[in-house]
C-alpha positions as CSV (number, residue, x, y, z in Angstrom):
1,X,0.0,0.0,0.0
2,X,1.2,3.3,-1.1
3,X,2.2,5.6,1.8
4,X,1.9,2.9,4.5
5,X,4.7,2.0,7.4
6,X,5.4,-0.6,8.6
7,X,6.1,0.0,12.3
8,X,2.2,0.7,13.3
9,X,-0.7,-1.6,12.1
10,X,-3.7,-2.8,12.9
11,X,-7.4,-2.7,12.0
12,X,-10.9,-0.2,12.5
13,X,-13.3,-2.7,14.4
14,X,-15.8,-0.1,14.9
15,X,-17.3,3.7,13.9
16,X,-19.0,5.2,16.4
17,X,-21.4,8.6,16.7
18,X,-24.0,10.1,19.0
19,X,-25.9,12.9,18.4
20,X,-25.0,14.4,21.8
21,X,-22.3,15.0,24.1
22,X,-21.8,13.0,27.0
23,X,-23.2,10.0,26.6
24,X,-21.9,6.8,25.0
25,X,-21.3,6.6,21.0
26,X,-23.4,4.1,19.1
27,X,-21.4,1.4,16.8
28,X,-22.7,2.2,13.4
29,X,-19.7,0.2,11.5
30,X,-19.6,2.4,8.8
31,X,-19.2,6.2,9.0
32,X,-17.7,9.2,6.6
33,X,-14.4,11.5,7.7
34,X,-14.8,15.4,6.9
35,X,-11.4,16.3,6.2
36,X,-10.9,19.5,9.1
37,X,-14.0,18.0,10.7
38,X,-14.4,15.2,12.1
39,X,-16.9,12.2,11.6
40,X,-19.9,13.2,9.6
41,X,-23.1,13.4,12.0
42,X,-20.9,13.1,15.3
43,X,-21.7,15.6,18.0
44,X,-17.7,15.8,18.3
45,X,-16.6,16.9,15.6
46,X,-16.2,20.7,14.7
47,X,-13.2,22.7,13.6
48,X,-10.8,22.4,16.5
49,X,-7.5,19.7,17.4
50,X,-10.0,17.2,19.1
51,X,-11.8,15.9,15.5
52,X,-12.1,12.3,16.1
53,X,-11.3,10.3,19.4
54,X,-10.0,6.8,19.0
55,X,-9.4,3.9,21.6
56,X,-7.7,0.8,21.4
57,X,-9.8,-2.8,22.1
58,X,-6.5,-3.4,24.3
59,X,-7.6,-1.0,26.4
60,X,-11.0,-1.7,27.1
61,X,-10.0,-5.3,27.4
62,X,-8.2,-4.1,30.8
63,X,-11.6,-2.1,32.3
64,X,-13.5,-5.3,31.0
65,X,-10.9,-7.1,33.1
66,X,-12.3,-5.4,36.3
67,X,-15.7,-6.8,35.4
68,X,-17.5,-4.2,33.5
69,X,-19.9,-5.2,30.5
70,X,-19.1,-3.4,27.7
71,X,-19.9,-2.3,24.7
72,X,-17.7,0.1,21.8
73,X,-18.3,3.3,21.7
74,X,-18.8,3.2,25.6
75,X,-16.0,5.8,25.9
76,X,-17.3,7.6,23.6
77,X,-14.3,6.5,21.3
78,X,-15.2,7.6,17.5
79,X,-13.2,4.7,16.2
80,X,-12.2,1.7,17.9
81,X,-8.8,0.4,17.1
82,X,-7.0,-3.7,16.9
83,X,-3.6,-4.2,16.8
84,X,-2.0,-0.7,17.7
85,X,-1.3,0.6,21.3
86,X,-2.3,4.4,20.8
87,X,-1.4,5.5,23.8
88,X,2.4,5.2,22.4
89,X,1.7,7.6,19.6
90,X,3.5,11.2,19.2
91,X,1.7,13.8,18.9
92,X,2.0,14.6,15.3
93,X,2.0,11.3,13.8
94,X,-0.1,10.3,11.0
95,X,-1.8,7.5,10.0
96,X,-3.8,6.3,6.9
97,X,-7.0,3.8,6.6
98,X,-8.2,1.7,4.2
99,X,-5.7,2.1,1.2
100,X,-3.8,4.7,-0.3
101,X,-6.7,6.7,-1.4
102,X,-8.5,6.2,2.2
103,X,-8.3,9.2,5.0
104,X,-5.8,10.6,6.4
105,X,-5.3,11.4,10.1
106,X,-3.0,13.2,12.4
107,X,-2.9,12.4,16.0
108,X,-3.1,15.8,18.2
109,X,-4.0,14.8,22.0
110,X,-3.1,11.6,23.7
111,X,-5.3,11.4,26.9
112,X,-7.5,14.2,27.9
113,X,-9.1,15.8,31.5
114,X,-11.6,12.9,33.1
115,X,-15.1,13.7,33.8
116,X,-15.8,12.4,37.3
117,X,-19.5,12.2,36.7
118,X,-19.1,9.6,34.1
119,X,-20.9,6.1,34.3
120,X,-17.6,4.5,33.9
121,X,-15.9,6.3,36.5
122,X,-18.7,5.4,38.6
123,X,-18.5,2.0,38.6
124,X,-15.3,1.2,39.3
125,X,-13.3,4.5,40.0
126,X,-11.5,5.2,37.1
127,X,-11.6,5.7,33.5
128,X,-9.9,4.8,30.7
129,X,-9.8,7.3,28.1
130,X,-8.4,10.1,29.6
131,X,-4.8,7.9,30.0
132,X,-4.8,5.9,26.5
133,X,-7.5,7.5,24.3
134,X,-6.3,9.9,21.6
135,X,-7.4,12.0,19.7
136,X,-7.1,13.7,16.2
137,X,-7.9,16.0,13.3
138,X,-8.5,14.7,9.3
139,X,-6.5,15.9,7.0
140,X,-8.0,13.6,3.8
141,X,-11.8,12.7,4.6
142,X,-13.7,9.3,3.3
143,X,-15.4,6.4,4.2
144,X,-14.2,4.5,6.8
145,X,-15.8,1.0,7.1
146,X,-15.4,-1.5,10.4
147,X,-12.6,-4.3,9.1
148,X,-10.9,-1.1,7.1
149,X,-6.7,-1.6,8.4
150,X,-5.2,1.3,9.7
151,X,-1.5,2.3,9.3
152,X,1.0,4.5,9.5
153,X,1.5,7.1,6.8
154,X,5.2,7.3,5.0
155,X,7.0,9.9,7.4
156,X,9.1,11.0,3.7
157,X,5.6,12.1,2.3
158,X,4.6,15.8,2.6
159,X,0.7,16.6,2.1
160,X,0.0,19.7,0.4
161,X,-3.5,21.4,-0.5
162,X,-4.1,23.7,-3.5
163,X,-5.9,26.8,-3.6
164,X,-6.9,28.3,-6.9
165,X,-8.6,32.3,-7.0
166,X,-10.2,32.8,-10.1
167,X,-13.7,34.4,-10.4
168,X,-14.2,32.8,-13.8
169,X,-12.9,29.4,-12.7
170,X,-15.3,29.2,-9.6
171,X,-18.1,29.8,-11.8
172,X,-17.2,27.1,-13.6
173,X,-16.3,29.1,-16.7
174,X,-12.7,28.7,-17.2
175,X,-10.5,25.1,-16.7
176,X,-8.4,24.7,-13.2
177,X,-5.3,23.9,-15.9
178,X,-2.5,26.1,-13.3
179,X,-4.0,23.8,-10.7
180,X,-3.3,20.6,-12.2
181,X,0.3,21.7,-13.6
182,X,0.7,22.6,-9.6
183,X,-0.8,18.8,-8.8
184,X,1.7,16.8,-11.0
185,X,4.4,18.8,-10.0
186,X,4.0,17.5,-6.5
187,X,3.5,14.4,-7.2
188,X,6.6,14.1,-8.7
189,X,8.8,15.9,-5.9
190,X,7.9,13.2,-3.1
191,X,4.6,14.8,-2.0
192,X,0.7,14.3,-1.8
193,X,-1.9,16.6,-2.5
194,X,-5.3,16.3,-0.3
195,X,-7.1,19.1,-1.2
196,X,-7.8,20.9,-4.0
197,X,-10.5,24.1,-4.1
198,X,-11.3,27.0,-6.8
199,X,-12.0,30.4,-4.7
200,X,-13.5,33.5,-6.5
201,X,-11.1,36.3,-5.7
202,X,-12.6,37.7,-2.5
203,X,-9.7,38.8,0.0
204,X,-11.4,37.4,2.9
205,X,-12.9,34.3,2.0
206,X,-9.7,33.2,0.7
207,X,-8.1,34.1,4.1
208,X,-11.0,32.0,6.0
209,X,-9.9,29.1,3.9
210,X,-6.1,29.2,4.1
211,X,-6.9,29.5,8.0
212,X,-9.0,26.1,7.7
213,X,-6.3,24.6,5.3
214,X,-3.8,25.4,8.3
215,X,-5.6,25.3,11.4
216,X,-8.1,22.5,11.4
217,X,-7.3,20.7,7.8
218,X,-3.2,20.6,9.6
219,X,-1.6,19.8,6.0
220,X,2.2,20.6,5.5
221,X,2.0,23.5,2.3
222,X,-0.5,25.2,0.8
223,X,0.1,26.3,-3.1
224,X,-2.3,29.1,-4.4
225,X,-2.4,29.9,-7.7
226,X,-3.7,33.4,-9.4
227,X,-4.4,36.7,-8.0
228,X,-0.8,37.9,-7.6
229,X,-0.9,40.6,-10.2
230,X,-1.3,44.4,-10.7
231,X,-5.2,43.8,-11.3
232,X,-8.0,45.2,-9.1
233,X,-9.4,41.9,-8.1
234,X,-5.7,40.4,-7.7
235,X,-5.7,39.6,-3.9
236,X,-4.0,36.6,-3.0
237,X,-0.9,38.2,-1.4
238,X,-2.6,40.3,0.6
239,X,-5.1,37.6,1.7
240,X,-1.9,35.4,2.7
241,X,0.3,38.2,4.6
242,X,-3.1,38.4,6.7
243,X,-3.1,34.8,7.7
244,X,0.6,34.1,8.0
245,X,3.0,34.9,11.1
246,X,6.3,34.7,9.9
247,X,7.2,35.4,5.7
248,X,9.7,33.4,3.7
249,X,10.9,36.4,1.1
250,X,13.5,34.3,-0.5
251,X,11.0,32.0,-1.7
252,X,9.1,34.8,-3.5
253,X,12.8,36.0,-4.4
254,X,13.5,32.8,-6.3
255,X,10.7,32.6,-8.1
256,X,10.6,36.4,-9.6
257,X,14.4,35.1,-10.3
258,X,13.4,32.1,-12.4
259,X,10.7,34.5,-14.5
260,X,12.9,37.2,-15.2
261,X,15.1,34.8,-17.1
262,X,11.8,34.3,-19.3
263,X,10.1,37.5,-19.2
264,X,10.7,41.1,-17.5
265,X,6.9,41.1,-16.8
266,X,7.7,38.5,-14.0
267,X,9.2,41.4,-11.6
268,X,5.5,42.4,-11.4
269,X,4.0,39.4,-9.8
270,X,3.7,40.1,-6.0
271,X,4.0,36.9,-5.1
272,X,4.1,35.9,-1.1
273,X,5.4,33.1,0.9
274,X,5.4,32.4,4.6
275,X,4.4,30.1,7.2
276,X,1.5,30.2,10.0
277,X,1.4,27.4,12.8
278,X,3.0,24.3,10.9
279,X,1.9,24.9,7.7
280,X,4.1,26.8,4.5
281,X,2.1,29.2,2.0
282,X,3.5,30.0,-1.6
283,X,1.9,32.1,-3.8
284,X,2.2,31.5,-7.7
285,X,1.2,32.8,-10.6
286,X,-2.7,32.2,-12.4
287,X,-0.7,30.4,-16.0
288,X,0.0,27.1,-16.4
289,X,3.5,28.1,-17.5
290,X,4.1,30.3,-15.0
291,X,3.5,27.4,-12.3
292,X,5.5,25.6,-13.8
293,X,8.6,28.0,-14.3
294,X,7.8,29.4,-10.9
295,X,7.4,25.6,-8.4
296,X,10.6,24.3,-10.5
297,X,13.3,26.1,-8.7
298,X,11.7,26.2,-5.5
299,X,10.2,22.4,-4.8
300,X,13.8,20.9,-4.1
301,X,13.7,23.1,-0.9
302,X,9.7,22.1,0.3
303,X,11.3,19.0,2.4
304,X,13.5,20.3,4.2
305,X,11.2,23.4,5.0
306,X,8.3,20.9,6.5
307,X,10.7,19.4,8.5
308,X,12.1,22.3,10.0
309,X,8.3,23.1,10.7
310,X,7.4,19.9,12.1
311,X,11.1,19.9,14.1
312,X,12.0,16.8,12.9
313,X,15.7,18.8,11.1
314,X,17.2,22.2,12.3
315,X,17.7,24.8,10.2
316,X,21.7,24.0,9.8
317,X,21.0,20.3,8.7
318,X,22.2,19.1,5.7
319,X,20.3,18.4,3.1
């Protein structure tokens, strides 16, 4: 299976919801993952770190051990897991299901404050969950089935999303063609892309969705594409300096580089690149040939800038 490890596997045995907070989940062995959401129809999910809670049958084995009768879902787990400790995950590690088109997931909490008033802790004085239940965010969505396996995604894969602004485009009258040059591209440098959306070119509703792409989607880069010109509806760059924290100008430096070599129009692109939370931005330009002479020069360094994000390098590493 593409993108699957082979340190961490083991199996879904059940999907569970309820409609309502603070009572046990309901095994519905099926169920579909909203990528920066959660699990469709679950009154857990929602646009924060704590998407989707997951418990291993290991650990309720050892509350079942102490005589209680029960059921999954119980905990109020979301997906019930065979074969993996979770409680030994980092933070920060991902893991796939199904196959290598299923959903993503990225572990964000292990363990979480106990709720004294709950039936388990009742019974017998302690709870589970809060010690070896984790929790996570979706960063692909899709079906996720009871019997689906569960593994963990390639650590040398980066996920990237790509955002295209184009009023004509997201009325469906012009041809995403810049984001599917974008696409191929980084496909071929190593990476995986898990999102792909045309915006109009409305300042803020761009910068609402590079938010969601960074904050509750969690993927590694984000590539938009248009809207970096001289025009009166070109807003990308300023949409991105209003979401980022820190800006990467050598980025934006090497691309205007590789254009001038083609054409002197390419010192007017206003191109932006930076980083907010974990996650890098880069700006390119609206033509399919300007992607392409633009990502060229700059992909070889994308690596090596996620894992200096995601501290897994320092800065002075080499290559």
């Amino acid at each position: 299976m593409t993108g699957q490890g082979s340190c961490i596997t083991g199996r879904v045995v059940a999907v569970c919801l309820s409609d309502r907070k603070g009572i046990p989940k309901q095994d519905q062995k099926q169920g579909m993952l909203v990528s920066g959401h959660g699990l469709m129809n679950d009154s857990h999910a929602g646009g924060w770190h704590r998407q989707i809670s997951l418990l291993a049958t290991s650990s309720i084995d050892k509350m079942r051990a102490k005589g209680l009768e029960l059921a999954y879902g119980d905990f109020a787990e979301n997906l019930t897991i065979e074969g993996i400790d979770l409680w030994k995950l980092a933070v920060g590690t991902r893991l796939i299901i199904s196959d290598s088109d299923g959903p993503i997931i990225e572990v964000t909490q292990i363990g979480k404050e106990c709720h004294h008033g709950c039936a388990i802790f009742q019974q017998v004085g302690e709870c589970i969950m809060p010690t070896e239940g984790i929790f996570a965010r979706v960063v692909r969505g899709g079906q996720v089935e009871a019997g689906d396996s569960i593994n963990q995604f390639s650590e040398d894969k980066w996920l990237a999303a790509i955002v295209t602004a184009s009023d004509k485009g997201s009325r469906g009258e012009r041809e995403d063609v810049s984001g599917k040059v974008i696409a191929q591209m980084v496909e071929e440098a190593g990476g995986l892309v898990v999102s792909s959306r045309v915006l109009p070119d409305e300042q803020s509703e761009l910068a609402r969705y590079l938010v969601h792409l960074s904050d509750e989607v969690g993927v590694d880069v984000v590539f938009t594409t248009g809207g970096t010109g001289l025009g009166p509806r070109d807003v990308t760059p300023e949409a991105t300096r209003s979401v980022i924290s820190k800006e990467v100008p050598g980025i934006a430096e090497a691309m205007r580089l590789a254009g001038l070599k083609k054409t002197p129009h390419a010192m007017l692109s206003r191109q932006v690149a930076g980083t907010r939370a974990l996650t890098l931005f880069i700006n390119l330009p609206g033509s399919p040939r300007g992607v392409s002479e633009c990502l060229e020069p700059v992909l070889p360094a994308i690596r090596h800038a996620v894992e200096i994000l995601r501290s897994k390098v320092s800065e002075c590493a080499t290559p």
